[in-house]
Structure formats: C-alpha cells, structure tokens
C-alpha positions as CSV (number, residue, x, y, z in Angstrom):
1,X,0.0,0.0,0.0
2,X,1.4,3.5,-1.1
3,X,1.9,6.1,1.6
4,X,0.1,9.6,1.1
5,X,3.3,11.2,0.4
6,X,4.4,8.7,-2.3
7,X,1.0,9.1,-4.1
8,X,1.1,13.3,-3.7
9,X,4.8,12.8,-5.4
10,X,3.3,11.0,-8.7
11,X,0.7,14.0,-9.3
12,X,1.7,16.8,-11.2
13,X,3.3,19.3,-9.8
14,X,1.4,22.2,-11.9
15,X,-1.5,23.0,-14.0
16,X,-2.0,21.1,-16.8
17,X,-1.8,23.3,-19.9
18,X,-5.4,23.7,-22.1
19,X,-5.6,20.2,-23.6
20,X,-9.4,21.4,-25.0
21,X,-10.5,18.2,-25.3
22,X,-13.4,18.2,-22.2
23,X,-15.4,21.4,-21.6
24,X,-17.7,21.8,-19.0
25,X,-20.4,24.7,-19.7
26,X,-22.4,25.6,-17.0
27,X,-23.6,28.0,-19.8
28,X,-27.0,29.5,-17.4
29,X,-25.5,29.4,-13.8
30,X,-27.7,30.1,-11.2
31,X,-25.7,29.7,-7.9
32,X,-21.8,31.1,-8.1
33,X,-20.3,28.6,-5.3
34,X,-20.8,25.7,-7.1
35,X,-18.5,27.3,-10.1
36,X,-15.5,26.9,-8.5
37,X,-16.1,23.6,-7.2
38,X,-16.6,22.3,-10.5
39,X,-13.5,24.0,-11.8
40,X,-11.4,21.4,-9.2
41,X,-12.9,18.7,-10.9
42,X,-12.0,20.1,-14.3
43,X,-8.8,20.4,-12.7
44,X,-9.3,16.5,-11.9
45,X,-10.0,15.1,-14.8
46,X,-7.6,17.5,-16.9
47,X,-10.7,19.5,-18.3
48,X,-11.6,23.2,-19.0
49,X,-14.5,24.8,-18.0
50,X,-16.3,28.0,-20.5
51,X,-18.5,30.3,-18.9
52,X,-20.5,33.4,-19.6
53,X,-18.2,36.5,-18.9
54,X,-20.6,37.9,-16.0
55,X,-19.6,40.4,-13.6
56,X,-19.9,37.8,-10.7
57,X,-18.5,35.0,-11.9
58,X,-14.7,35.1,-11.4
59,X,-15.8,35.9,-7.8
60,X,-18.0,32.3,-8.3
61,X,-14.9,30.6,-9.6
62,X,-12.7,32.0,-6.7
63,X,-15.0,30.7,-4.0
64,X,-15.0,26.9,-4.2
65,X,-11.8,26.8,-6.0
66,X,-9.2,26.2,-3.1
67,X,-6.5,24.8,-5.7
68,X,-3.4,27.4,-5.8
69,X,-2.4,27.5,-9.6
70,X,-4.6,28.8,-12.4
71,X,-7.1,26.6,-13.9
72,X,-8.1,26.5,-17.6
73,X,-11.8,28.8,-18.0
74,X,-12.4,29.7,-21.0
75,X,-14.7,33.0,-21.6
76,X,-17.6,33.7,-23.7
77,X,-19.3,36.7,-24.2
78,X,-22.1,37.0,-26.1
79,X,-25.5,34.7,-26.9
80,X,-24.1,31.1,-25.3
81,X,-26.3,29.3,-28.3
82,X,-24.2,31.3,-30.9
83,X,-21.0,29.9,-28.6
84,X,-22.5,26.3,-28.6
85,X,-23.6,26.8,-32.4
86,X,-20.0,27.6,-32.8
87,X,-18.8,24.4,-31.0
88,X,-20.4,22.1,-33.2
89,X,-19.5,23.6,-36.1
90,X,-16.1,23.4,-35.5
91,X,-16.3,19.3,-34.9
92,X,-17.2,19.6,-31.2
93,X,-19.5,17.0,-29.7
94,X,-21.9,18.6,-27.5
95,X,-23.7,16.6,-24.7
96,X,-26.1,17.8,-22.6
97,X,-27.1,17.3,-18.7
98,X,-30.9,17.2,-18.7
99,X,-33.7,14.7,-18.3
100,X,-35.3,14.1,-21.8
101,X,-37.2,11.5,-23.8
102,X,-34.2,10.9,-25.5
103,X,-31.6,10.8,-22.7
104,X,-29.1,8.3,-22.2
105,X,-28.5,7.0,-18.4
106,X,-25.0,7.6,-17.0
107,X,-23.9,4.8,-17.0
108,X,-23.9,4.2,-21.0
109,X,-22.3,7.3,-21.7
110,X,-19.5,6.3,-23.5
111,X,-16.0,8.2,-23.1
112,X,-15.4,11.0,-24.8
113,X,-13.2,10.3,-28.7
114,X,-13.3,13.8,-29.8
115,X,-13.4,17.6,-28.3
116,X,-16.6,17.3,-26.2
117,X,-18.4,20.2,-24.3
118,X,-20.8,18.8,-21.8
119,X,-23.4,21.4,-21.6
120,X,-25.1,22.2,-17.7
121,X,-28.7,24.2,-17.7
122,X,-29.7,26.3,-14.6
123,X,-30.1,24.9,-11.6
124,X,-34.1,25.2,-11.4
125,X,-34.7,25.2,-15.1
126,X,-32.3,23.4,-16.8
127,X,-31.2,23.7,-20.8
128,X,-33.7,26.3,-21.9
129,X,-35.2,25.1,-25.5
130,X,-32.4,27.0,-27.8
131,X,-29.9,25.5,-25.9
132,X,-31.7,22.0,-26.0
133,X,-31.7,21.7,-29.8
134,X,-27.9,22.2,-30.6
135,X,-27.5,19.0,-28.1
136,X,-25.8,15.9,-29.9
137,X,-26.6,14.0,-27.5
138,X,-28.4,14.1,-23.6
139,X,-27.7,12.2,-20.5
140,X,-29.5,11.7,-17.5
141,X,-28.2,11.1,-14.1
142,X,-30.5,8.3,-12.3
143,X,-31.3,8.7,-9.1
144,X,-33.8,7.2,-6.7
145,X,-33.7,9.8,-4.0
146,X,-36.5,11.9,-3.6
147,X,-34.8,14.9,-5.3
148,X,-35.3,16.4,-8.6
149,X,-31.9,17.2,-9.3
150,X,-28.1,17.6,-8.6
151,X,-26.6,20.7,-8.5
152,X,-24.6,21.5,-11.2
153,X,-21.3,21.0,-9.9
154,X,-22.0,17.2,-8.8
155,X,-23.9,16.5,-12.1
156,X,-20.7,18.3,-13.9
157,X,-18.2,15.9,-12.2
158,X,-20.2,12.5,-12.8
159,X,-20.4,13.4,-16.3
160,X,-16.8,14.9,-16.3
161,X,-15.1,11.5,-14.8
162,X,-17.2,9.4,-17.2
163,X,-16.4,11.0,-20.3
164,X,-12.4,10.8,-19.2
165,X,-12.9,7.5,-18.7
166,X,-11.8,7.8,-14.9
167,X,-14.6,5.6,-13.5
C-alpha cells in the first residue's frame, strides 16, 4: 500500500496546460459557489471549464476553487447558443445534462473520442429550449432519492469523470 506522500509525489506538480479536449459549460449558472467547485474537478480530470463572462463569476470561480495555480476557463461573451452553435460547427461533440425522452443513463455514456463540451442548464430550469436543440446528445443522471436534481457541480463531475474515462 502506497503512503500519502508517495501518491502526492506522482501527481503533477502544476497545471495542466489547455488540452481542450473536455469542456464543461455551466452555460445559465444560477448559484456562483458551485463554479469553483466544478472547476477542481475540471482540474481533476484534466478538463476546462467555459462560462458566460458575467460580472460575478470570477468571484463564483474564486469561491469553491481552493486549488493554488490557475485553472483553464475559457470565456464567452455574447449569446451562449451562438458559442455552442460555434462548437459544433467546428467538430465539437456537444452533450447535454438534462432529463429528456431521449436521454441516455450515465452509466452508458461512453468516453469522450473527440473535443466534447458537456453542456449544464440552470439549476431550477435546466437547458432552456435554444440550448436544447444544438445537443448531440443528452444524458440523465439516475437517481432514486426523492430529489429532482443535482446541483450543477455534482452533475458536472459524474459526467466529467465518465467522459475521461476515470470511473
């Protein structure tokens, strides 16, 4: 069994560069602390995460983030369905995090092959509808509590460590 130490000495000693492979868009925030928690897991998993350039989110990202080097966040301004439009035209894969007729369980998500964006709705509301018809794909986290939902930075990192291929 490998000591704490031993295991702290094989991770990397920095931030990872941007590898824009996994994006995770929590494109219609609603709560800023969960921002900066899912940016750790990006961290994690070796992801980026975009955002809409709002005046309160780098505070957001600040907040939960207790990792010391700079993380990869990628800013959009403008419409985020022109952003997303803009992803899948340029090859990207986008997958959203909703419950829909069509959604695929968790579990069957297969890993990512090629750039994916993994696309988060608000917390209450989820994917309005423009942001609903540029998905390539949906998946739905099952649970059996008597919730509703996850909040985005829990649904984020089960879809972030499946599409690695981490779990």
């Amino acid at each position: 069994m490998r000591t704490r130490p031993e295991i702290r000495r094989q991770r990397r000693p920095r931030s990872h560069g941007c590898w824009n492979h996994l994006l995770a868009a929590p494109l219609w925030p609603k709560h800023g602390v969960n921002l900066g928690t899912l940016l750790r897991t990006c961290d994690a998993v070796g992801a980026c995460m975009a955002v809409p350039r709002r005046p309160w989110v780098p505070d957001a990202l600040n907040h939960g983030n207790t990792l010391r080097h700079r993380q990869c966040v990628h800013w959009i301004d403008g419409r985020v369905d022109r952003w997303l439009q803009r992803q899948r035209g340029g090859g990207s894969a986008i997958v959203g995090v909703e419950l829909t007729d069509e959604s695929i369980r968790l579990a069957d998500l297969p890993v990512a092959r090629k750039r994916t964006v993994i696309v988060l709705g608000h917390e209450s509301t989820g994917i309005p509808p423009e942001g609903l018809e540029l998905l390539d794909m949906a998946v739905e986290i099952p649970m059996v509590g008597t919730g509703h939902s996850l909040n985005v930075a829990v649904a984020g990192s089960l879809v972030l460590y499946k599409l690695a291929g981490l779990c």
